[in-house]
C-alpha positions as CSV (number, residue, x, y, z in Angstrom):
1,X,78.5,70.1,167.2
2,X,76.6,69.6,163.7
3,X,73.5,69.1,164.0
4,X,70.9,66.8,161.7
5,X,67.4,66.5,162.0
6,X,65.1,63.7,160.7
7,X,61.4,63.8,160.1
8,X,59.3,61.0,158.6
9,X,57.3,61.4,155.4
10,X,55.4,58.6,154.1
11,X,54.9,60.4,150.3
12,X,55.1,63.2,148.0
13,X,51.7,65.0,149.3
14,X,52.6,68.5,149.3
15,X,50.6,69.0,152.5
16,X,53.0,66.5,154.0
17,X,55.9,67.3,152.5
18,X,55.4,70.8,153.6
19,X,54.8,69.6,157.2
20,X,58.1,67.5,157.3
21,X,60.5,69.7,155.9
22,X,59.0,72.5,158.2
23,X,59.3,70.6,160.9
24,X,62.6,69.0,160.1
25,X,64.1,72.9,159.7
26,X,62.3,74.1,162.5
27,X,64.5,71.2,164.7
28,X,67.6,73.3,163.5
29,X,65.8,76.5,164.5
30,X,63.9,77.5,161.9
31,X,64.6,78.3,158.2
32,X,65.4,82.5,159.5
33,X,68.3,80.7,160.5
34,X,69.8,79.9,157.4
35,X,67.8,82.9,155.0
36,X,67.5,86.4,155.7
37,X,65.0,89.1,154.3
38,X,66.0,90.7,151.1
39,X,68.3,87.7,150.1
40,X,68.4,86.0,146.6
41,X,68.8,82.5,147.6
42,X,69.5,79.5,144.8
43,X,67.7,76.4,145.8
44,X,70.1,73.8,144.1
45,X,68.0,70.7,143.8
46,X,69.4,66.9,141.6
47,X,68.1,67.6,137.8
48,X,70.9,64.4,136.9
49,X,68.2,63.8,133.9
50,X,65.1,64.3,132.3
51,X,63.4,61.5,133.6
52,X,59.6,61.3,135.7
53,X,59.1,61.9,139.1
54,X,58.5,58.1,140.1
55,X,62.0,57.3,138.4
56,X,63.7,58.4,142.0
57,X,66.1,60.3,139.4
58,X,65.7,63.6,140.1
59,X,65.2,65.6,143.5
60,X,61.4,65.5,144.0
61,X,59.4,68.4,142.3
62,X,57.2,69.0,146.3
63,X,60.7,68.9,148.0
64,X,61.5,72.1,145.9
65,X,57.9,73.5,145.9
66,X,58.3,73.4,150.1
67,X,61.6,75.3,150.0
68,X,60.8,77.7,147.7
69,X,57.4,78.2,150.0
70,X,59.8,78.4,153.4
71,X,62.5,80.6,151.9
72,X,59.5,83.0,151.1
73,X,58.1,82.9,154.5
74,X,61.6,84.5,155.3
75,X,61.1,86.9,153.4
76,X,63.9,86.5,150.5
77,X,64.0,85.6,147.2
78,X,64.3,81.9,145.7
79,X,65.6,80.9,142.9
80,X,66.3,77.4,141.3
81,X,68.9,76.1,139.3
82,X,71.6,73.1,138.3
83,X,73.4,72.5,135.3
84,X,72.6,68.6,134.3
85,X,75.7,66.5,132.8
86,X,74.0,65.9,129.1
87,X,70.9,68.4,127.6
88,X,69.0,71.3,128.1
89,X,68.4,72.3,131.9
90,X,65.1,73.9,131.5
91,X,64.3,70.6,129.3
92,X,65.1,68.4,132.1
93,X,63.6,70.7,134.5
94,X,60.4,70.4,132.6
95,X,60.3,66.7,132.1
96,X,61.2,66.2,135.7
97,X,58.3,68.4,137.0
98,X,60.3,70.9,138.7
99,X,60.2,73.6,135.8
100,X,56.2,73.5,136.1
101,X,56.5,74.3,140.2
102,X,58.6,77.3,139.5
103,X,56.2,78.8,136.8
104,X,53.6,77.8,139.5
105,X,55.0,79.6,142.6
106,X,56.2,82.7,140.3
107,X,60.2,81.8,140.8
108,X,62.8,81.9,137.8
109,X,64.7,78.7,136.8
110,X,68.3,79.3,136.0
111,X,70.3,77.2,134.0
112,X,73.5,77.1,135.9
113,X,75.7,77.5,132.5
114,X,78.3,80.7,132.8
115,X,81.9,79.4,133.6
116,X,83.6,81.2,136.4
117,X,87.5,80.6,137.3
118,X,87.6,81.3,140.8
119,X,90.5,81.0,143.3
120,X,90.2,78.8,145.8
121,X,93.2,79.6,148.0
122,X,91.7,78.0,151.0
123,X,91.1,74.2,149.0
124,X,92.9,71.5,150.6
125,X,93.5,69.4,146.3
126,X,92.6,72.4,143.7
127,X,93.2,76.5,144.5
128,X,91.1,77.2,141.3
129,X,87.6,76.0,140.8
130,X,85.6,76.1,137.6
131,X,82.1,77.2,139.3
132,X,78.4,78.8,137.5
133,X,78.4,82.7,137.8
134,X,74.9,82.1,138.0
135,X,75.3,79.8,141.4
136,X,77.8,82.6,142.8
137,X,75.7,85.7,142.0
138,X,73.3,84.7,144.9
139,X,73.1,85.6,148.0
140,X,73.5,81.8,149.8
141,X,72.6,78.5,148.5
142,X,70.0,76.1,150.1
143,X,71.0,72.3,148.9
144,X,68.5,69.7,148.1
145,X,70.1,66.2,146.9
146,X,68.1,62.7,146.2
147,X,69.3,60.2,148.0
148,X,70.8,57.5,145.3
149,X,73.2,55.4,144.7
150,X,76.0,55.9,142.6
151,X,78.9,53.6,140.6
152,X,82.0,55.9,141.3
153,X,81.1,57.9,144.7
154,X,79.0,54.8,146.4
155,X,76.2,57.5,147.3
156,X,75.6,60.6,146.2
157,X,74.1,62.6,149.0
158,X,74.9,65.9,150.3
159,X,77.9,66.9,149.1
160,X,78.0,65.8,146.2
161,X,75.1,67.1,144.9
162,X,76.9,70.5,144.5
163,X,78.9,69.1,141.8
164,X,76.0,70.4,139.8
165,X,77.1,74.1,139.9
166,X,79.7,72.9,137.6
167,X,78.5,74.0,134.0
168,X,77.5,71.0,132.5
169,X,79.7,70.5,129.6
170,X,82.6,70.8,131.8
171,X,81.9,68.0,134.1
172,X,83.4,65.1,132.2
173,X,86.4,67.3,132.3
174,X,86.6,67.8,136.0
175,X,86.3,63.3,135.9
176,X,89.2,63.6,133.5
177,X,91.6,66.1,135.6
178,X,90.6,64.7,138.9
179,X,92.4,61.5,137.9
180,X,91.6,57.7,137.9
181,X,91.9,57.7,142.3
182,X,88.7,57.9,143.7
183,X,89.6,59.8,146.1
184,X,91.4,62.6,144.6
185,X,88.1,63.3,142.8
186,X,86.5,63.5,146.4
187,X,88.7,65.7,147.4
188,X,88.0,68.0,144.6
189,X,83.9,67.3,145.6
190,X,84.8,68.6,148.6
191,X,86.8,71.7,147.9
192,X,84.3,72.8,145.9
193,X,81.3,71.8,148.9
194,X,83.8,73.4,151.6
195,X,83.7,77.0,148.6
196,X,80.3,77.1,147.6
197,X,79.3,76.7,151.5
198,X,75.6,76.2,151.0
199,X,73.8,77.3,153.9
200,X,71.3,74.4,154.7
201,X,71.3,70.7,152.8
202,X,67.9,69.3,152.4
203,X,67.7,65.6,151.3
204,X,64.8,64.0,150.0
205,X,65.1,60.6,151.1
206,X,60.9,59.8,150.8
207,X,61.6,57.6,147.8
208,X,65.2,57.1,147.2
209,X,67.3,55.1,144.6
210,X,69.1,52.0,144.9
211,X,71.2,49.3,142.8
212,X,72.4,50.8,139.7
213,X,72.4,54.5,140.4
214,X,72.4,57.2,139.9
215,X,70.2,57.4,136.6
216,X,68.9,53.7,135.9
217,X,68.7,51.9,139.4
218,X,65.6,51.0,141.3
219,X,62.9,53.2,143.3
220,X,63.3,52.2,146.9
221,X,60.6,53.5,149.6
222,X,62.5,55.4,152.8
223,X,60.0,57.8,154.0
224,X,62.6,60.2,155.5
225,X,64.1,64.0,154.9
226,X,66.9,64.8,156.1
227,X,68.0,68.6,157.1
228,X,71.4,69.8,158.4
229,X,73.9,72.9,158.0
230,X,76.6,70.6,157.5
231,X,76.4,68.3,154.7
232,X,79.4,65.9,155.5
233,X,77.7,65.3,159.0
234,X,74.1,64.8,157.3
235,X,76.3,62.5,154.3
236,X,77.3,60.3,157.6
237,X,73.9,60.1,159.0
238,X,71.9,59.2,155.9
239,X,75.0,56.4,155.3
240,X,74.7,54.8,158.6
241,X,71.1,54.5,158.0
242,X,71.5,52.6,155.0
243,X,73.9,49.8,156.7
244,X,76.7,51.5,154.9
245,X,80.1,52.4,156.4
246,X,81.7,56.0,156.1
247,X,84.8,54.5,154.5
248,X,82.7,52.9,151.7
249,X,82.0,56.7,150.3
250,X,85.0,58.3,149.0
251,X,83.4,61.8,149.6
252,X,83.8,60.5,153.2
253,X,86.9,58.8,153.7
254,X,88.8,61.8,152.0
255,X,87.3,64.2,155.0
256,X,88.4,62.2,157.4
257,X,91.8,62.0,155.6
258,X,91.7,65.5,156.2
259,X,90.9,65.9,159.4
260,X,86.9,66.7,159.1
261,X,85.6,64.1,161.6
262,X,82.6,66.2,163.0
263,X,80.9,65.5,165.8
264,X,76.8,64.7,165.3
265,X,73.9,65.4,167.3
266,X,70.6,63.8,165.7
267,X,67.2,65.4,166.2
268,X,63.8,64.3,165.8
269,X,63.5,60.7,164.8
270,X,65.7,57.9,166.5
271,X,68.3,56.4,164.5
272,X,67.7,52.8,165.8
273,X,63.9,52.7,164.5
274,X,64.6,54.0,161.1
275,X,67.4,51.5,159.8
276,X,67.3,50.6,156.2
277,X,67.2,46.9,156.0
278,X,68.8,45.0,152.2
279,X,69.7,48.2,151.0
280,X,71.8,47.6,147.9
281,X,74.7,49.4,147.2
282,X,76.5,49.2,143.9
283,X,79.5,47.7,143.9
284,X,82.8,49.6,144.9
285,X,84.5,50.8,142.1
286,X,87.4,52.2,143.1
287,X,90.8,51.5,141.8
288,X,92.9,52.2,144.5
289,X,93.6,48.1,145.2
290,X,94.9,47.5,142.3
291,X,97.1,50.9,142.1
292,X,98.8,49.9,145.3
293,X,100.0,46.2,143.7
294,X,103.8,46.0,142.7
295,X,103.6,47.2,138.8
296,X,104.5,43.8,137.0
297,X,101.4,42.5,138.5
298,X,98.9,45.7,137.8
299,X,98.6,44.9,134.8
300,X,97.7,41.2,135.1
301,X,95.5,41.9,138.1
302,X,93.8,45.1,137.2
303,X,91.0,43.6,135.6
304,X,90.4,40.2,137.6
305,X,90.7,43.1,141.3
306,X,88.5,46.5,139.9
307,X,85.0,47.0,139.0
308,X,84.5,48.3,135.7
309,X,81.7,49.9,133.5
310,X,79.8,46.7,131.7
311,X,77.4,47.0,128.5
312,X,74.1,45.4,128.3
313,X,74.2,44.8,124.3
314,X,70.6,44.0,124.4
315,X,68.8,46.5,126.6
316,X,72.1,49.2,124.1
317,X,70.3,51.0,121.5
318,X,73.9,52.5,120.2
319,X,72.7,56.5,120.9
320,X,76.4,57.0,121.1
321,X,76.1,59.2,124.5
322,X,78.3,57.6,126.3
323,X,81.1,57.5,123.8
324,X,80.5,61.4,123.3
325,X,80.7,62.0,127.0
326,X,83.6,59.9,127.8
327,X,86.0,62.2,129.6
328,X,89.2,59.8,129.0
329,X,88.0,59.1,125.1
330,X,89.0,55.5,125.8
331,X,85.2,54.5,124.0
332,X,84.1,53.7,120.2
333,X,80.9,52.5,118.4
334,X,80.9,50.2,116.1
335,X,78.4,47.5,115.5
336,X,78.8,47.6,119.7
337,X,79.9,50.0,122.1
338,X,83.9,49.1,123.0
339,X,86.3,49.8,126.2
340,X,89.4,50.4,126.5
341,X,89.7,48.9,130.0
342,X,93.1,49.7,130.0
343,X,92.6,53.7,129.4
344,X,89.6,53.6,131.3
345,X,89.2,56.1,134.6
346,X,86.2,54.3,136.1
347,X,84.6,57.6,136.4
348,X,81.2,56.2,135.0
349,X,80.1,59.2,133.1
350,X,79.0,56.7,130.9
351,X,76.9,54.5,133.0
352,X,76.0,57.5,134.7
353,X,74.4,59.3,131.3
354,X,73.4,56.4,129.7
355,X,69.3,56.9,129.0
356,X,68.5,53.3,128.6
357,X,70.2,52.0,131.6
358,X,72.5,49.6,129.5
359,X,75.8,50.1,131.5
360,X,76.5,49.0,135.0
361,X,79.0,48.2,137.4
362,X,80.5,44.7,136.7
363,X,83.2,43.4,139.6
364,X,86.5,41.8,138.3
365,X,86.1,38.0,138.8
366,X,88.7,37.6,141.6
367,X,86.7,40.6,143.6
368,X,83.5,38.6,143.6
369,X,85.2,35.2,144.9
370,X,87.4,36.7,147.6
371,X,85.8,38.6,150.3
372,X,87.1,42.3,151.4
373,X,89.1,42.9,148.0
């Protein structure tokens, strides 16, 4: 049984945040469950960008203060770290606040940089994994994602926020090898989640991010964290919640697919009183349709049946970032950014990095007029 608990918390007070991630650990038995004396644990929080608290971007800088204040109270050693997908980490750690709470509490900030090749001879899609020596130098790994929304994955909760032991530079790459199905990338998510086993996953879902995630959508009020040992079964919870289906994430349909159908006890707060009402999703961007159409009409249909990534000339300020980061290098700059929609993998590192929120998800025109495409 996989347990996840639920607290309410109507801000970012420390005082309160302290109270409701105590209290939502202490549901699961207390946080010497999951850290013993002595350890050296990495708290692993979303550092996507360099962007302000209030932009619902980054894991909230009192979420980490709280951990880093519980796993201390167990007497072990925290540490933070990620590896963001563009820039310096301890620049994006200081612009989203986080940086300052380390130097605060007296706990290093790694960047999550050193490439490891590691066999995975257990993984279900890749044996070898390209993980942060930094990341697998500690002793366990306490999780601690934003709840967002996101072009390619749907959401990116739980277990996708370990993608970010990935050295950054690398992480267009892993888009790249991972292919243009959706759900082969999950799988690889999940391989890497099911390697790195992080010991607890700690979502902040106080002020979470809808529409055109995960970098440029929209703030949304939720007022909950979430706290469970198993990520999947919390990644089920917090999309139920929502009004979304499990099927609608690939992260999710790809465990089930394999067999990980968990079974969920909720604690603290009841399900039926916290609903999400008008959350908005992105738009699924999967390609999968499309690649299951006879070939001589794939290519006709492709573009009228899939999302794809869609630039905003006007709000475009031509940095060139997306183009750089492009894992498929399918994208130019001229007097405009242009796609080869063709080439392109859907894997939305573009719309994903993009600092001026100029690319989103745009649905093919036969999608939008006929329902359950």
């Amino acid at each position: 049984m996989s347990s996840v608990s639920i607290t309410r918390c109507p801000d970012y007070d420390n005082e309160r945040i302290f109270k409701a991630i105590s209290k939502s650990i202490g549901l699961l038995g207390g946080i010497e469950q999951f850290v013993k004396e002595g350890e050296r644990i990495l708290i692993k929080p979303n550092l996507l960008a360099g962007k302000p608290p209030e932009a619902a971007v980054t894991t909230h800088p009192s979420v980490v203060r709280a951990v880093i204040r519980l796993v201390k109270s167990a007497g072990a050693t925290p540490v933070v770290g990620d590896s963001p997908g563009l820039g310096s980490a301890n620049k994006t750690a200081e612009k989203c606040g986080v940086l300052r709470v380390c130097q605060e509490e007296g706990v290093e900030f790694v960047d999550l940089k050193t490439l490891v090749i590691t066999e995975n001879p257990n993984g279900r899609t890749f044996k070898r994994l390209e993980v942060a020596k930094e990341a697998l130098e500690c002793d366990g790994i306490i999780n601690l994602p934003k709840l967002k929304t996101h072009a390619q994955m749907f959401l990116t909760l739980g277990v996708k926020n370990l993608f970010g032991c990935v050295p950054g530079k690398l992480k267009p790459q892993w888009h790249l090898s991972a292919g243009v199905e959706s759900l082969h990338f999950a799988s690889m998510l999940l391989d890497l989640y099911a390697f790195l086993n992080p010991r607890l996953t700690v979502l902040d879902g106080v002020v979470g991010m809808e529409g055109n995630g995960p970098g440029n959508g929209d703030p949304r009020q939720i007022g909950l964290i979430f706290c469970g040992a198993d990520a999947i079964a919390l990644d089920i919870v917090v999309t139920g919640i929502l009004g979304g289906k499990p099927g609608d994430l690939p992260i999710l349909k790809a465990a089930h697919l394999f067999g990980i159908r968990p079974e969920i006890q909720v604690l603290g707060e009841d399900i039926a009183e916290i609903k999400v009402d008008g959350f908005r999703f992105p738009p699924l961007s999967s390609v999968n349709f499309a690649a299951k159409l006879p070939y001589f009409m794939d290519k006709r249909l492709r573009k009228a049946l899939t999302s794809r990534p869609h630039v905003n000339r006007g709000a475009c300020t031509l940095c060139g970032i997306c183009v750089r980061l492009c894992p498929a290098e399918i994208m130019d700059k001229t007097n405009r950014i242009n796609i080869d929609y063709d080439k392109c993998i859907r894997c939305y590192c573009c719309q994903e990095m993009c600092p001026e929120g100029a690319i989103s998800p745009k649905e093919g025109w036969l999608k939008k007029i006929i329902p359950g495409l």
